[in-house]
C-alpha positions in Angstrom: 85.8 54.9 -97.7 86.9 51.2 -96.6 86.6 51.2 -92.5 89.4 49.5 -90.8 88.4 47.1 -88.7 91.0 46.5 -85.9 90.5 42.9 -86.0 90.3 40.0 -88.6 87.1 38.5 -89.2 87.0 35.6 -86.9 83.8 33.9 -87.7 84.4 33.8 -91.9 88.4 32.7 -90.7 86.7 29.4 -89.2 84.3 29.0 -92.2 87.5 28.9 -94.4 89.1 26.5 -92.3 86.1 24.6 -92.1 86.0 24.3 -95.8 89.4 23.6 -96.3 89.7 20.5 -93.8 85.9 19.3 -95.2 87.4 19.3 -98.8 89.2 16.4 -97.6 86.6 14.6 -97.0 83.8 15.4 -99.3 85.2 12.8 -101.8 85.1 10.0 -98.9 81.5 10.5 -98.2 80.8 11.1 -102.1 82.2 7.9 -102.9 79.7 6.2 -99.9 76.6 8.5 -100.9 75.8 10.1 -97.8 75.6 13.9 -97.1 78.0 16.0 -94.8 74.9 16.5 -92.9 74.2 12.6 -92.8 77.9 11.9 -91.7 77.3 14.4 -88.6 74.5 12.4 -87.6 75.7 9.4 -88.0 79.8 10.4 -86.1 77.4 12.1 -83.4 75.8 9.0 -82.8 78.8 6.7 -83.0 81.4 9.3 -80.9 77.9 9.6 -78.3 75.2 7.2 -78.2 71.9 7.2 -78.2 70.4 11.1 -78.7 66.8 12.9 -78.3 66.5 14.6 -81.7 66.9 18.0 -79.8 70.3 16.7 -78.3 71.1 15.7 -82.0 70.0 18.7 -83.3 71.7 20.5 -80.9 75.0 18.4 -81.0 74.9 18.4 -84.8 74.4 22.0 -85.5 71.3 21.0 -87.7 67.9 22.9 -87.4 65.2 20.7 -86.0 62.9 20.9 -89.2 65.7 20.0 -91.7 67.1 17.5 -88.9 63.6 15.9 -89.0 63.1 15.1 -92.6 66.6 14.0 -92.5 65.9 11.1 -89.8 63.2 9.8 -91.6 65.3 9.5 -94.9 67.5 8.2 -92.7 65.3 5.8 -91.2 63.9 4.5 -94.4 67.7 3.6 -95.5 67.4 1.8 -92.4 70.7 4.0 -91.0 69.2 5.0 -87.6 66.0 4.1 -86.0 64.0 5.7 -83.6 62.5 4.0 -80.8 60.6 5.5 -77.7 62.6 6.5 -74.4 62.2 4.0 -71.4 62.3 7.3 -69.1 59.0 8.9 -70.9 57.0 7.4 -73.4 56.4 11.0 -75.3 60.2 11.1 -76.5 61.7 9.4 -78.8 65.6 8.0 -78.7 67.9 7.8 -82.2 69.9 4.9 -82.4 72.4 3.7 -84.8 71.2 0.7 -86.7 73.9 -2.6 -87.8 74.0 -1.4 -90.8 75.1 2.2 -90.2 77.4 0.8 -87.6 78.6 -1.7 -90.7 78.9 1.5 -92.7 81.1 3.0 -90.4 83.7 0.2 -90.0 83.6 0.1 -94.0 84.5 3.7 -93.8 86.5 4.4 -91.0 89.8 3.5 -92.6 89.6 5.9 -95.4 88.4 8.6 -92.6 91.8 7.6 -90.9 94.1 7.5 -93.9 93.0 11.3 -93.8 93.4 12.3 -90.9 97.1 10.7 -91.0 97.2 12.8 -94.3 96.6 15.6 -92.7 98.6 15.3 -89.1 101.1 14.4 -91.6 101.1 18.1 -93.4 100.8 20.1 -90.1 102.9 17.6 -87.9 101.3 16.2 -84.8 102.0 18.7 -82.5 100.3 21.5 -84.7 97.3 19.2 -85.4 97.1 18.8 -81.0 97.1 22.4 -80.8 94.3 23.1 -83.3 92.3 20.5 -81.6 92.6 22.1 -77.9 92.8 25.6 -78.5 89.4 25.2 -80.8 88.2 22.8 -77.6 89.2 25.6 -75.3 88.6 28.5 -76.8 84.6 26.8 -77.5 84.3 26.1 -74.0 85.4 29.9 -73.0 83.1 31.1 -75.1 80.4 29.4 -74.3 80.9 29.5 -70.7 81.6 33.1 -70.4 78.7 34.0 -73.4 76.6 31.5 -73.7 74.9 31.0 -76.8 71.3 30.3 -77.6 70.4 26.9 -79.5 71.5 27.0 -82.8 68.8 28.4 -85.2 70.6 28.4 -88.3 70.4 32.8 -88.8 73.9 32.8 -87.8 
């Protein structure tokens, strides 16, 4: 006998919708040969600065041991580079590189042209709305139930 849950199920809801606006952008970051993981580093970086891998990590929703091989691929494309913190000597600091920041200015137009693709499907004032209630309703929860670092069990 099927049990009937009183509410929908939230956390697959978001995967979905996840999937659905990513699909828009797979093709971009296809076409430029870079992973979706790769592009969070990389917009975390740009939208943030300089990070401690943990921060990154953390900010990027990528576990430390896969975010680790993936900054030294990275570094060995020469798209970030890690250089040691001028506060203490025992951490390191990831930095965009000129040619990742090159990379972004090549693709930023295409990432636009999207993004106006899809504000143009759900209208502007829909596409606001998404953004603040998934800002707000982020903040509530984590405010009101905060969550450990991200682990990847999930």
């Amino acid at each position: 006998m099927a049990s009937a849950f009183k509410h929908r199920n939230l956390p697959h809801l978001l995967l979905r919708a996840r999937e659905t606006f990513m699909a828009r952008f797979r093709p971009i970051l296809r076409e430029h040969g870079i992973t979706e993981q790769q592009w969070r580093v990389l917009r975390t970086l740009n939208d943030n600065g300089d990070m401690e891998p943990n921060q990154l990590a953390d900010a990027c929703l990528i576990l430390s041991p896969s975010l680790t091989r993936m900054l030294a691929a990275m570094e060995q494309s020469e798209m970030i580079v890690r250089t040691k913190s001028s506060v203490d000597q025992r951490r390191q600091v990831i930095s965009l590189t000129p040619k990742s920041r090159q990379f972004l200015a090549d693709v930023e137009p295409q990432v636009d042209a999207e993004y106006a693709r899809i504000e143009a499907q759900l209208g502007h004032a829909r596409l606001d709305a998404l953004y603040t209630t998934i800002d707000e309703s982020i903040h509530v929860m984590e405010t009101h139930a905060p969550m450990g670092r991200f682990t990847g069990d999930e």
